[in-house]
VOGU-3710 file (C-alpha; in Angstrom, 3 decimals, decimal comma):
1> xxxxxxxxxx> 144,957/129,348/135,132  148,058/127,595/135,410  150,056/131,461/135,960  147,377/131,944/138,471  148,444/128,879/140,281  151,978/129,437/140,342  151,243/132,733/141,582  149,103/131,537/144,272  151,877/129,025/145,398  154,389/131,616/145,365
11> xxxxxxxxxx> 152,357/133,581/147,343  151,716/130,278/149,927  155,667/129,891/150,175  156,686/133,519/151,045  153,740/133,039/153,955  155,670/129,938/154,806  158,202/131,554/154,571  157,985/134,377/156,704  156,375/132,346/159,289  159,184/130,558/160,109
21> xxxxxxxxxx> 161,662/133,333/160,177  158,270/134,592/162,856  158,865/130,903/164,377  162,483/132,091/165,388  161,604/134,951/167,146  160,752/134,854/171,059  158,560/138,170/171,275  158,575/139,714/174,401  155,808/142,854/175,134  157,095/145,638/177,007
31> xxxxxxxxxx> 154,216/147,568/178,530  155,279/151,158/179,370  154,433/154,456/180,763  156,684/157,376/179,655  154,251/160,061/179,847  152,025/161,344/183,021  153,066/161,630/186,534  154,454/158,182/186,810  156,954/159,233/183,644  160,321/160,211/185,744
41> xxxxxxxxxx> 160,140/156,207/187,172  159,029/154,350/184,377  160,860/155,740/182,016  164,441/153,933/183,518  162,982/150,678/184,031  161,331/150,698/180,820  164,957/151,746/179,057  166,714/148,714/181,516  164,153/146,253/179,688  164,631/146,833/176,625
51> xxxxxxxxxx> 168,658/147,710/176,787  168,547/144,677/178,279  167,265/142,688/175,358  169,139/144,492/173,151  172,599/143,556/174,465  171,592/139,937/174,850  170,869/139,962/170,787  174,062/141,687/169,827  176,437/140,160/172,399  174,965/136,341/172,626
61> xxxxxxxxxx> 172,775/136,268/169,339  169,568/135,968/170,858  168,710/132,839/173,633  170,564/129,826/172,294  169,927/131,140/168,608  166,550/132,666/168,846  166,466/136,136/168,464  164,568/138,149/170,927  162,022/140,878/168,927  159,719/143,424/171,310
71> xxxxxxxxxx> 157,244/145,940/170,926  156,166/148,873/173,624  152,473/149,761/174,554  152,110/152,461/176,647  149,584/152,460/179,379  150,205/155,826/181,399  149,890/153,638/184,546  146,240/153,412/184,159  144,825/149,946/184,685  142,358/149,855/181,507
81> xxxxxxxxxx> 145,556/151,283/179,027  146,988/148,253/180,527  144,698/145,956/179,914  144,376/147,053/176,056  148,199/146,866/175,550  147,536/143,054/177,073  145,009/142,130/174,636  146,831/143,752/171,613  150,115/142,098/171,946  149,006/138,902/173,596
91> xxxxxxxxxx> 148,293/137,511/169,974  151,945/138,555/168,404  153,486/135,226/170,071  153,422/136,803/173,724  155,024/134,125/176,027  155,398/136,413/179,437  153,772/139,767/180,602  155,661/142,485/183,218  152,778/143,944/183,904  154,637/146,880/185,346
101> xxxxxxxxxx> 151,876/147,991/187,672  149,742/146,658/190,649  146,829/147,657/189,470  147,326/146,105/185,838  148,143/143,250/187,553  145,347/142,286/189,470  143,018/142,987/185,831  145,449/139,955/184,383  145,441/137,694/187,119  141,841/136,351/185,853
111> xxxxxxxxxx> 142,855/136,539/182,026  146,397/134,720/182,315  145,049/131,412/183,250  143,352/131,524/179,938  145,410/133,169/177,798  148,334/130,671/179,178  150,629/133,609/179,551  152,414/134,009/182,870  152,694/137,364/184,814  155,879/138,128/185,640
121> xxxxxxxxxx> 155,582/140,807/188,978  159,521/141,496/190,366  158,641/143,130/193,889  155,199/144,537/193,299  151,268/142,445/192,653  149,560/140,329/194,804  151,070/139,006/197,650  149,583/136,322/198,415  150,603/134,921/194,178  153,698/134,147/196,164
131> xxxxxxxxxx> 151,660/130,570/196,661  151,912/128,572/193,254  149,464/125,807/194,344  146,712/128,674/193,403  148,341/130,947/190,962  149,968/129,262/188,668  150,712/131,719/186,281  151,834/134,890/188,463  155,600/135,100/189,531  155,741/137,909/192,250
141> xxxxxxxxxx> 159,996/137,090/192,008  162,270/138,694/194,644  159,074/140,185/196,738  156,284/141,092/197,538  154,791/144,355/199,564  153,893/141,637/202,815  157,907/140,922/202,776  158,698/144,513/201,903  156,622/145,869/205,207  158,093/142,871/207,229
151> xxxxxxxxxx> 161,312/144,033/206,772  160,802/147,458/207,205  159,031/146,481/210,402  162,350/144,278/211,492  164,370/146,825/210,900  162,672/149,805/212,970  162,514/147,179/215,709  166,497/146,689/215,503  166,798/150,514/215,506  164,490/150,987/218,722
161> xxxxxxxxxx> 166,768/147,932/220,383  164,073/144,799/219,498  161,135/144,217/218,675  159,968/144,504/222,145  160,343/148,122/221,889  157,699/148,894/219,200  154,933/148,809/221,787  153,619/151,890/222,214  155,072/153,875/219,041  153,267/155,283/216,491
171> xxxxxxxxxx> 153,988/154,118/212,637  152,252/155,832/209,837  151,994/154,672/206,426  151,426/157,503/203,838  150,676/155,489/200,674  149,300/156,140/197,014  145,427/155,417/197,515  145,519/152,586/195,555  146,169/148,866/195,240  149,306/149,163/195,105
181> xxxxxxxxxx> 149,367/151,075/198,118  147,211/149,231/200,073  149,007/145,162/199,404  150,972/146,236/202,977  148,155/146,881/205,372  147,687/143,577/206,185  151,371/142,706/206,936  151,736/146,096/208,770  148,007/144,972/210,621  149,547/141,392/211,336
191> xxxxxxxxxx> 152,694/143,285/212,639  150,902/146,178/214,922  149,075/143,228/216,644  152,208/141,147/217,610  154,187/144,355/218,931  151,786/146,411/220,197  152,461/149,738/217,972  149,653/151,926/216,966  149,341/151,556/213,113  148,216/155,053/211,284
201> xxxxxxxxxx> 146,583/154,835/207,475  146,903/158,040/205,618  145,781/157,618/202,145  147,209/159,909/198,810  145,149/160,242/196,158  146,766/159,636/192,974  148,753/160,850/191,474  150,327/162,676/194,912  150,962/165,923/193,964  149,130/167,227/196,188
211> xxxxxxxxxx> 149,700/165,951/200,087  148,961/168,828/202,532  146,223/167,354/204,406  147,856/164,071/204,394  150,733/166,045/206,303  148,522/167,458/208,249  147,556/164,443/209,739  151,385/163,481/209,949  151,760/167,150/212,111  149,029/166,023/214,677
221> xxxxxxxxxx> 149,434/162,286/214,905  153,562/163,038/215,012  154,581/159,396/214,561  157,847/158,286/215,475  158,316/156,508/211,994  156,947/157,218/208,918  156,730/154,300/205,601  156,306/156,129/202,513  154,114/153,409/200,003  154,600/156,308/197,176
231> xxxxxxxxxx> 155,194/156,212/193,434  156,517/158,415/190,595  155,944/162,292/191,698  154,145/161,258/194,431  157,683/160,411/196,430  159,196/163,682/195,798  156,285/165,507/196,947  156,135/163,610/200,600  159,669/164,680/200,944  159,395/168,418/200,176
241> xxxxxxxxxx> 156,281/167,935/202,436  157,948/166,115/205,321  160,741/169,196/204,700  158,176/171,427/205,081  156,549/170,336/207,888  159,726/169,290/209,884  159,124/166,262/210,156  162,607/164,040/210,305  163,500/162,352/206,968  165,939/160,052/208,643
251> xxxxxxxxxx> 162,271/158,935/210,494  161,171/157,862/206,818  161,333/154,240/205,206  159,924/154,308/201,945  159,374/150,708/199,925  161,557/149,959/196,943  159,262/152,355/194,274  160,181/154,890/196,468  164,286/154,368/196,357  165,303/156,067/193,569
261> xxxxxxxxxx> 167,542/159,076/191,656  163,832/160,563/190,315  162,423/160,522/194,059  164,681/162,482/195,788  167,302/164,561/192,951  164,492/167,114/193,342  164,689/167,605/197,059  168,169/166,851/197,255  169,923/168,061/200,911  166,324/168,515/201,906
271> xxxxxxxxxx> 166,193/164,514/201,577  169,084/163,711/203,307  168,711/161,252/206,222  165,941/159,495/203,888  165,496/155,657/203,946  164,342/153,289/201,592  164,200/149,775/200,791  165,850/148,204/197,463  166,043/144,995/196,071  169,357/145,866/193,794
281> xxxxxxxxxx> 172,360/147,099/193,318  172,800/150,296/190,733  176,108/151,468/189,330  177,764/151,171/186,007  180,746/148,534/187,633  178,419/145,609/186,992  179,195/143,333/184,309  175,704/143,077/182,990  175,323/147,052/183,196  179,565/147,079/181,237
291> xxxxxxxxxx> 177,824/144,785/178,570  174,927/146,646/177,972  176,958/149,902/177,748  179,702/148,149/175,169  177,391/146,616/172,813  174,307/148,856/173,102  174,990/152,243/173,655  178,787/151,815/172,222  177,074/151,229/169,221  174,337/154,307/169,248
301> xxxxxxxxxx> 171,636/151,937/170,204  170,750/153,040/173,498  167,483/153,500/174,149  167,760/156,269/176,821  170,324/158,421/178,337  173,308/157,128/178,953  173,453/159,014/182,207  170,692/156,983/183,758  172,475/153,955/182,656  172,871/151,657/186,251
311> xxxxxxxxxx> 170,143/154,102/188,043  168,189/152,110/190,544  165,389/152,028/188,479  167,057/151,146/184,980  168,863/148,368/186,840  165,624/147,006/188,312  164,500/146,746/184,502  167,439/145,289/183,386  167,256/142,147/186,751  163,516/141,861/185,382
321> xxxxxxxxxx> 164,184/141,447/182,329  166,981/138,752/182,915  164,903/136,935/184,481  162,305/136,564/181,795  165,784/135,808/179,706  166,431/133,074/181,449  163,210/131,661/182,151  163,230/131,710/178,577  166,106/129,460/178,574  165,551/127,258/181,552
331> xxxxxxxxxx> 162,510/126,282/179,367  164,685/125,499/176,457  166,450/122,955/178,291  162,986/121,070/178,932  161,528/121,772/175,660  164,152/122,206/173,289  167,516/124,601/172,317  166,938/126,993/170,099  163,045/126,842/169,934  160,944/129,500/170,477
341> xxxxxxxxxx> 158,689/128,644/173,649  154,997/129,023/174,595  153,544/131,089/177,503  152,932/127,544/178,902  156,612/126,559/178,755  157,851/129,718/179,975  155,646/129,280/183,127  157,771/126,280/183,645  160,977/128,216/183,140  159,667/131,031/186,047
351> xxxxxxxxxx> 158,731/127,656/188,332  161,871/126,440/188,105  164,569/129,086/188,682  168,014/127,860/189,624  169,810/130,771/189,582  172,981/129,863/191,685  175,697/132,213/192,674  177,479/130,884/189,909  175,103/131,717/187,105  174,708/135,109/188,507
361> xxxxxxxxxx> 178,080/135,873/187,908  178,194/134,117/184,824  175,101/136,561/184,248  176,946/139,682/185,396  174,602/139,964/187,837  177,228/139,227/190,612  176,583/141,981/193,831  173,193/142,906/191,662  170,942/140,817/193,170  171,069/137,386/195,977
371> xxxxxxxxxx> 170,618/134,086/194,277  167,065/133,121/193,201  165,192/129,641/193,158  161,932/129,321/192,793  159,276/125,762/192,781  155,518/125,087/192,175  154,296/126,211/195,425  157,038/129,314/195,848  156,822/131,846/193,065  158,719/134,142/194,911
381> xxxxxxxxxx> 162,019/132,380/195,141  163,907/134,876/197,567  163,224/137,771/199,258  166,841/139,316/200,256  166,582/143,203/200,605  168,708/146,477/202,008  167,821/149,545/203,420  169,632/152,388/201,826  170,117/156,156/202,905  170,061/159,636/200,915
391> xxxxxxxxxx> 172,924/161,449/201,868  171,950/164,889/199,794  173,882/163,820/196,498  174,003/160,084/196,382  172,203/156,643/197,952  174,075/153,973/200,043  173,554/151,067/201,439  172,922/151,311/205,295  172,041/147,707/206,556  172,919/144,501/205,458
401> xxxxxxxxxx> 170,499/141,959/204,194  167,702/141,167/205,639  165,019/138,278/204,483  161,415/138,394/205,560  160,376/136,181/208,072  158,555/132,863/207,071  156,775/132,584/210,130  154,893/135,322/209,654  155,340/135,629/206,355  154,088/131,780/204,850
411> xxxxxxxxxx> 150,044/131,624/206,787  149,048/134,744/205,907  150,233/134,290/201,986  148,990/129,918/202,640  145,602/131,908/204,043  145,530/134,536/201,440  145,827/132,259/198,356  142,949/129,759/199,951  140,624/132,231/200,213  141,293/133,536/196,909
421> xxxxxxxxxx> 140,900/130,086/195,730  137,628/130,084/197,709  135,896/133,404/196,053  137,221/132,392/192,477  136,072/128,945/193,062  139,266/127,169/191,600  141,041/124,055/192,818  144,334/123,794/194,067  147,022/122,513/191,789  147,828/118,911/192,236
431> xxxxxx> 150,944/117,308/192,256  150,506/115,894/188,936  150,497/119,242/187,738  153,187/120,336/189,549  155,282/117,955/187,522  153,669/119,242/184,341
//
């Protein structure tokens, strides 16, 4: 009896045991897709998350002492994969969710309240989550598709001379049938109305391989512009099309999914005069991207090719996951150094993003990406953006900055969110909470 005890309390203190060294651990679930049609995108951004990670526990020890542990899920891009990978890591000490799809996103958006685990959407979910006084727990940081098609829409009118001059064009929007692809309608609607051009829906059925009829309809409606709302093989596809067709690339603005090496290596010179939106940076002369490279894949613990190493698309991963770094830390400061924090507390972190031009660069995120700040009723925090241009062989930058406009931009997301908070039936946040 007595050996029986002694075994029973050894037993108790190794389970004490290894649930503190758990308690030290800030676990952050990477949900994937590196197979299917969606593979050639998400397989960069999945790498720039977790390199990411990986440099920040060899070079800095973790977040103020805490080491950072992760585990993939893959979902293939399909909303009820997603959803699974959600509920199976949610209960290893999940504290933040990159959803890394649209579609997954608006499944979570009713669990997260719950669950007390904020969404963290860098340039793609709902819109209208911009507004914090209704969704409290979804951070659509750095954009949204509404700011993303008001840009675009700026900048066409700057091309044409103003604004003014958009009455009367044509504009087509070929995007991937579906929510992701359909978030800019109602910008692009709100837009069409105030300039008078003639707005053209042409649906792809996932996953866009095949696009001939959609073409087609490009061939007989011959719009001056065409905005590509595309993803993974999808983008490639509407170029070789728009080749094929004749239709001029240097006419096409695709959103930032549709920006990068994957979407246009492929079609190379027949891409050329191409246009897209994007909300970083790439390059290896970073200091972030340097880091990563000299204490991950220096040490043969990269977790991709180093050749796609400051890609668009693994740079956007590594920006998203800094973020959820150092809304990691921001809640530290509240809630204490060198703890391991809650969903709950890392919602605060997201709300209250400082990130100066200063901390970028202490970051080595300098030239990466604009300074960020975000508060209860602006989940967004910024929405600085460039429009870059496929030469044949390489992207560059072809505009300068451009920011969406708030007038437009603040009663449609204001309208949005209260009508969301209508159909859920939930109450606005008050200012208690705000403080909370």
């Amino acid at each position: 009896m007595k050996i029986s005890s002694i075994a029973l309390a050894a037993v108790a203190l190794l389970a004490a045991g290894g649930a503190c060294a758990q308690s030290k651990e800030q676990f952050f679930p990477l949900l994937v897709y590196r197979t299917g049609p969606y593979a050639p995108n998400g397989t960069p951004w999945a790498d720039g998350k977790q390199d990411y990670l990986k440099m920040i526990n060899a070079r800095d020890g973790g977040i103020n002492g805490v080491k950072i542990t992760y585990e993939e899920c893959e979902t293939g891009y399909a909303t009820d994969k997603g959803v699974e990978c959600y509920e199976r890591l949610k209960g290893k000490g999940a504290s933040l969710f990159d959803p890394q799809s649209t579609g997954i996103t608006f499944a979570l958006t009713d669990k997260a309240p719950a669950d007390k685990i904020p969404l963290l959407t860098l340039g793609y979910g709902l819109a209208a989550s911009q507004d914090g006084s209704v969704f409290k727990w979804n951070f659509p940081l750095m954009g949204s598709y509404w700011t993303a098609a008001d840009v675009l829409i700026q900048h066409i009118g700057k091309r044409e001379g103003g604004l003014d001059k958009l009455k009367g064009k044509k504009i087509a929007l070929v995007y991937h049938d579906s929510p992701y692809g359909k978030e800019p309608i109602p910008m692009l609607e709100e837009r069409s109305k105030m300039h008078g051009f003639e707005l053209i829906k042409i649906p792809v059925t996932a996953p866009g391989v095949e696009q001939k009829s959609a073409w087609l309809q490009v061939r007989q409606q011959r719009p001056d512009y065409v905005l590509l709302w595309g993803w993974g093989v999808m983008n490639s596809a509407a170029l070789k099309e728009a080749q094929a067709t004749g239709y001029p690339r240097d006419k096409m603005y695709g959103v930032w999914w549709s920006g990068a090496e994957p979407d246009v290596k492929d079609v190379g010179e027949g891409a050329a005069g191409y246009n897209a939106l994007n909300l970083n940076t790439a390059g290896t002369q970073p200091k972030v991207i340097q880091d990563i490279l000299k204490f991950v894949y220096d040490k043969g613990h990269g977790t991709g090719p180093q050749a796609e190493v400051g890609s668009v698309l693994y740079t956007r991963g590594v920006v998203i996951q800094a973020l959820g770094v150092e809304a990691v830390r921001r809640a530290q400061e509240r809630f204490g150094k060198g703890k391991v924090m809650t969903g709950e507390q890392v919602r605060w972190g997201l709300e209250n993003l400082a990130l100066d031009q200063k901390r970028l660069d202490a970051l080595g995120l300098s030239g990466v990406i604009r300074p960020i700040s975000t508060s209860c009723v602006d989940h967004m925090g910024s929405s600085w953006v460039r429009v870059q241009t496929w030469d044949g062989a390489k992207w560059s930058f072809s505009s300068d900055w451009y920011q969406a406009d708030d007038q437009i931009i603040k009663p449609m997301v204001r309208s949005a969110a209260e009508k969301w908070a209508g159909d859920k039936k939930i109450s606005k946040r008050t200012p208690e909470d705000c403080q909370s």
